[in-house]
N, C-alpha and C positions, 0 to 999 in steps of 0.2 A: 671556515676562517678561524685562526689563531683569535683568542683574546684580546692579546695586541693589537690586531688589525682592524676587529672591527668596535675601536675606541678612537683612531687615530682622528686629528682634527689637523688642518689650516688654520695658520694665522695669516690673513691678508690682510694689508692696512685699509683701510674705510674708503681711498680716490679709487682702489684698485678693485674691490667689492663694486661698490658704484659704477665703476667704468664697463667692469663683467655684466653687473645687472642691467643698464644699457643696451649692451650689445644684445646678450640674449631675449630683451624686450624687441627689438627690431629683428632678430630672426624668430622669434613667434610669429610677429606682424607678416613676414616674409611666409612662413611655412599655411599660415591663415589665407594669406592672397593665395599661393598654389594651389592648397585646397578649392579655393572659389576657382583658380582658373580650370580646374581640373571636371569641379560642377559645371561649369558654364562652357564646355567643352572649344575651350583657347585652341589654338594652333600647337601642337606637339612640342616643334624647335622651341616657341615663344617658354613656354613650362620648364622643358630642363634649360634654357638660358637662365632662368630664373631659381630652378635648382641648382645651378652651376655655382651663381653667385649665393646661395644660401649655406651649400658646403664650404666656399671661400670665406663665410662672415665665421661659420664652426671652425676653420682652422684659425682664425686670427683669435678666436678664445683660449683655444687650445694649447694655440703659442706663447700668451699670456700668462696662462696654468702654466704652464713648463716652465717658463722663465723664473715664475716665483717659486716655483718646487726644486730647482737647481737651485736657485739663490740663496735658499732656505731650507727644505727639508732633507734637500740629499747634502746641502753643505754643511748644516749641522751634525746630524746623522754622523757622516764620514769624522765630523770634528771628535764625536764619540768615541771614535773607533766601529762603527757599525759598519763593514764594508757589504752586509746584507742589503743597502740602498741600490748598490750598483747594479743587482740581478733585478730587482724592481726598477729604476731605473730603463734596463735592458729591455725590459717586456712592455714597460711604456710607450719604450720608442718603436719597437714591431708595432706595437696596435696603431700608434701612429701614421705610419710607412704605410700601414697596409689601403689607406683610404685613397 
């Protein structure tokens, strides 16, 4: 990794930090109960229903993340002149898609 890249920071405001921390506190709890349901040998369907909805709580973070990184870092960026956002950007969105 460039220099550049591995200094770069977020700024999110403090409701939108909080709201991510939240989320990802309840998908621990989430990935903690599969674990036990996994010990305690659940019903298979019962598990990935429950993985199902754990990847759906991961994408609405994610959505979140992206919302603020267009809004902000690829908009400033671009306001630069840095049209290098776009291919970053680009690659964010495959790994995205790929889930």
């Amino acid at each position: 990794m460039a220099e550049a890249e591995t200094c770069r920071k977020s700024h999110h405001p403090e409701h939108v930090k909080t709201n991510l921390t939240h989320r990802l506190n309840r998908i621990e709890g989430q990935i903690r109960g599969i674990k036990r349901m996994v010990d305690e040998d659940v019903y298979c369907d019962d598990i990935i229903t429950q993985l199902s909805a754990t990847q759906s709580a991961l994408n609405s973070v994610a959505a979140i993340l992206l919302d603020g990184h267009l809004k902000g870092c690829v908009k400033n960026r671009l306001a630069e002149g840095d049209e290098t956002i776009l291919d970053e950007l680009v690659t964010t969105m495959t790994k995205l898609m790929r889930k």
